[in-house]
SERO-4910 file (N, C-alpha, C, O; in steps of 0.05 Angstrom, whole numbers):
BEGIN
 pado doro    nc1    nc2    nc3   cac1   cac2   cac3    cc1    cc2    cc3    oc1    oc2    oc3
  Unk    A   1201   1137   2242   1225   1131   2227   1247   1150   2237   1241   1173   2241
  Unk    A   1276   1141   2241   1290   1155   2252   1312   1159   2234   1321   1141   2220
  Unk    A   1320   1182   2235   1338   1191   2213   1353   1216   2218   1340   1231   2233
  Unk    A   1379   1227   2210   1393   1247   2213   1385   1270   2193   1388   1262   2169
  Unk    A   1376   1292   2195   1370   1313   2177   1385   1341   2175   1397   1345   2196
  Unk    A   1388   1357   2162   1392   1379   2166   1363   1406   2156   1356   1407   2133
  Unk    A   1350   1428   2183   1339   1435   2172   1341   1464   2176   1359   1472   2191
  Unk    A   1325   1481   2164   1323   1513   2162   1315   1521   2185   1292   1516   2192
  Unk    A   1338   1540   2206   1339   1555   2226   1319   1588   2205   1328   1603   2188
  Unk    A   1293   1586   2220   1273   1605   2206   1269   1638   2223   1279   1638   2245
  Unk    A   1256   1662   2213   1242   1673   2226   1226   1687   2215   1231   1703   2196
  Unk    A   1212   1683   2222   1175   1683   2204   1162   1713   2217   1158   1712   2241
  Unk    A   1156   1735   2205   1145   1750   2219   1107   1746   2203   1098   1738   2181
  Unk    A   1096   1755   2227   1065   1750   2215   1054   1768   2231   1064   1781   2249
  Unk    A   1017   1767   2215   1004   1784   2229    987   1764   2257    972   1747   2249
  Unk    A    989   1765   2275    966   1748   2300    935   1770   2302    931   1794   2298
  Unk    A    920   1751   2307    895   1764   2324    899   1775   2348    918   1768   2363
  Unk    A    882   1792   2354    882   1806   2378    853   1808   2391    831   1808   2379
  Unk    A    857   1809   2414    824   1818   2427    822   1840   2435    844   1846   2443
  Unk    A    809   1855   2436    802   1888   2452    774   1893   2455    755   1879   2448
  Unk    A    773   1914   2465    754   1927   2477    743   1951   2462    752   1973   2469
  Unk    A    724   1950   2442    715   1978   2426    722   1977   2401    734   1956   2392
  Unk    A    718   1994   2389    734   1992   2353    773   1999   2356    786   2000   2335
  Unk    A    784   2002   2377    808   1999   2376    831   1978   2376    855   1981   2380
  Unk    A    813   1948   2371    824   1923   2371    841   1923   2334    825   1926   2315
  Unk    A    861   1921   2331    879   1913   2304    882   1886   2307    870   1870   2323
  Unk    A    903   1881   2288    920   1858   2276    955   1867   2288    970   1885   2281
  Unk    A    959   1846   2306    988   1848   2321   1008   1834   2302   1004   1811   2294
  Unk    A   1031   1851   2296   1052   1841   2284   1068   1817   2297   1077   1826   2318
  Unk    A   1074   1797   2295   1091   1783   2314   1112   1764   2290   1109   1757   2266
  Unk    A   1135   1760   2311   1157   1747   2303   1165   1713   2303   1147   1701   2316
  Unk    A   1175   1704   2298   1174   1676   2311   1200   1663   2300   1202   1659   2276
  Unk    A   1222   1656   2321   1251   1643   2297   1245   1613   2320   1236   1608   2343
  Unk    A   1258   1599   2295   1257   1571   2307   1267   1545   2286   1282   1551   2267
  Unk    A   1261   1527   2289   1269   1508   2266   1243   1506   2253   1221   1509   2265
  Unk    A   1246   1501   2222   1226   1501   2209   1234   1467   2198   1255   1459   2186
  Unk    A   1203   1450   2210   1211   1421   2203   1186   1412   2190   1180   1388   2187
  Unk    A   1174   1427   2185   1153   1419   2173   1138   1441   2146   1138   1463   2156
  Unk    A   1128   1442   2124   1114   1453   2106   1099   1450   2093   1105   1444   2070
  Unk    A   1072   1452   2100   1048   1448   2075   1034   1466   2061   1045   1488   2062
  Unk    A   1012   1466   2045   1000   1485   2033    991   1506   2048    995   1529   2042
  Unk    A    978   1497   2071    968   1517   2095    986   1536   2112    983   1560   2117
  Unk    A   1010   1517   2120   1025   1520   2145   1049   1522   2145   1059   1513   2125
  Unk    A   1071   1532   2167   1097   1530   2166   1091   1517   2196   1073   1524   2212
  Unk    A   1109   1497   2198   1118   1489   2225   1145   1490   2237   1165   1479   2227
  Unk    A   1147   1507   2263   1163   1513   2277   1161   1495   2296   1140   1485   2303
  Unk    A   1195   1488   2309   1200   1482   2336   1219   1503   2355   1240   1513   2346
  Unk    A   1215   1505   2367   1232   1529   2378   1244   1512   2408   1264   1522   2418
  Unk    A   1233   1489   2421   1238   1476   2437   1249   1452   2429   1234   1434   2421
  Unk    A   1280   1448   2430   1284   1417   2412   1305   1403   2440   1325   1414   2448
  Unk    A   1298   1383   2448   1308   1368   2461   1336   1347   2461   1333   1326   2449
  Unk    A   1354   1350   2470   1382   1332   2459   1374   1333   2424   1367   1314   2409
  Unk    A   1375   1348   2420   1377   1347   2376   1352   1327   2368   1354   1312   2349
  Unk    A   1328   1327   2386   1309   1308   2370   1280   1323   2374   1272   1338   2393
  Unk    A   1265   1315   2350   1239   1339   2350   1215   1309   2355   1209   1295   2336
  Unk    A   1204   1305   2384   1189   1285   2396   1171   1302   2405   1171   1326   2398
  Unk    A   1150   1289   2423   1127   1293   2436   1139   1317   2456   1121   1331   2466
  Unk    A   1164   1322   2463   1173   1337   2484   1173   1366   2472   1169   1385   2486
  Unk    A   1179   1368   2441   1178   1398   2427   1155   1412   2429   1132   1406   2433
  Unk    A   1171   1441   2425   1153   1457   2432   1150   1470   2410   1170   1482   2402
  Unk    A   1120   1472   2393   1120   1465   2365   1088   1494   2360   1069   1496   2375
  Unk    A   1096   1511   2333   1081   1527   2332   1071   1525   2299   1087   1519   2281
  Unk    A   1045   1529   2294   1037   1529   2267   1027   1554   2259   1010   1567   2270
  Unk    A   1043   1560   2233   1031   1598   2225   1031   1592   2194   1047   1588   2176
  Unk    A    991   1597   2202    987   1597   2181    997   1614   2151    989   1637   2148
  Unk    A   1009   1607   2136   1018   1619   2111    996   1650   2106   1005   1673   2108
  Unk    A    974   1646   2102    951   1672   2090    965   1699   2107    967   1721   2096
  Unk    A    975   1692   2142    985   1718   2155   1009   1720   2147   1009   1742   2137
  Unk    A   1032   1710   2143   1062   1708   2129   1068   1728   2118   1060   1729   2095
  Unk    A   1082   1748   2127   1096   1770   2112   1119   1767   2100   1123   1775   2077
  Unk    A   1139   1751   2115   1167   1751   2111   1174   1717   2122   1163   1710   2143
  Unk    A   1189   1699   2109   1199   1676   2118   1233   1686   2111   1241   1689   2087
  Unk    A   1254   1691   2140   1290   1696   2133   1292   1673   2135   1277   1662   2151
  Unk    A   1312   1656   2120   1328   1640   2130   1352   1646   2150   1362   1668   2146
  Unk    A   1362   1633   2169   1383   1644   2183   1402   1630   2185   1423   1641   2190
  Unk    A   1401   1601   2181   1419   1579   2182   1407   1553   2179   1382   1550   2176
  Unk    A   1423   1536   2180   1422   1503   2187   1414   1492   2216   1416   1508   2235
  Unk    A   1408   1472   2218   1401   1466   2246   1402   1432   2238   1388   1425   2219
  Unk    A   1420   1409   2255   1425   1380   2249   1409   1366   2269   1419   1365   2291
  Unk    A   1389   1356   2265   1377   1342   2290   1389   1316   2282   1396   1306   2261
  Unk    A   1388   1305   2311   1401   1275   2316   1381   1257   2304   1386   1241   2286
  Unk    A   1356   1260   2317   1327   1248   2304   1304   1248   2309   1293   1248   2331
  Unk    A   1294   1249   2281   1269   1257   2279   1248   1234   2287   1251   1211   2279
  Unk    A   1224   1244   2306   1203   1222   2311   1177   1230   2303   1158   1220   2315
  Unk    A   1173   1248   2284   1143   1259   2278   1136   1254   2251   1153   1251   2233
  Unk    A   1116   1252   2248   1104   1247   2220   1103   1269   2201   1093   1265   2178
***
């Protein structure tokens, strides 16, 4: 279904996994800003790759899980031309 939207320009800081070597392996802080076009109980969905203003098979699309979620900023608006995802 194709439609004009306006959505939340995000940046999500979280904790990621890490691999290491010995008992000196942690939990890595990481950042992530992008469009936020998606939200469920589990997940925030980011696109950070958006093509002529449309979020298709061509985006480049990240899922962070809510449980690591420290901080969700808003930073702005973002108008996609159209949307093709479910």
């Amino acid at each position: 279904m194709a439609k004009s939207t306006k959505l939340k320009i995000v940046k999500i800081t979280f904790l990621d996994h890490c691999h290491g070597i010995g008992s000196e392996t942690d939990l890595m802080p990481c950042e992530v800003f992008g469009v936020l076009y998606k939200e469920d109980k589990k997940a925030y969905y980011i696109a950070c790759w958006i093509g002529d203003g449309e979020i298709n098979d061509n985006t480049d699309t990240y899922a962070i899980a809510k449980c690591v979620v420290g901080e969700v900023q808003v930073l702005g608006k973002y108008e996609l031309k159209n949307v093709t995802y479910n």
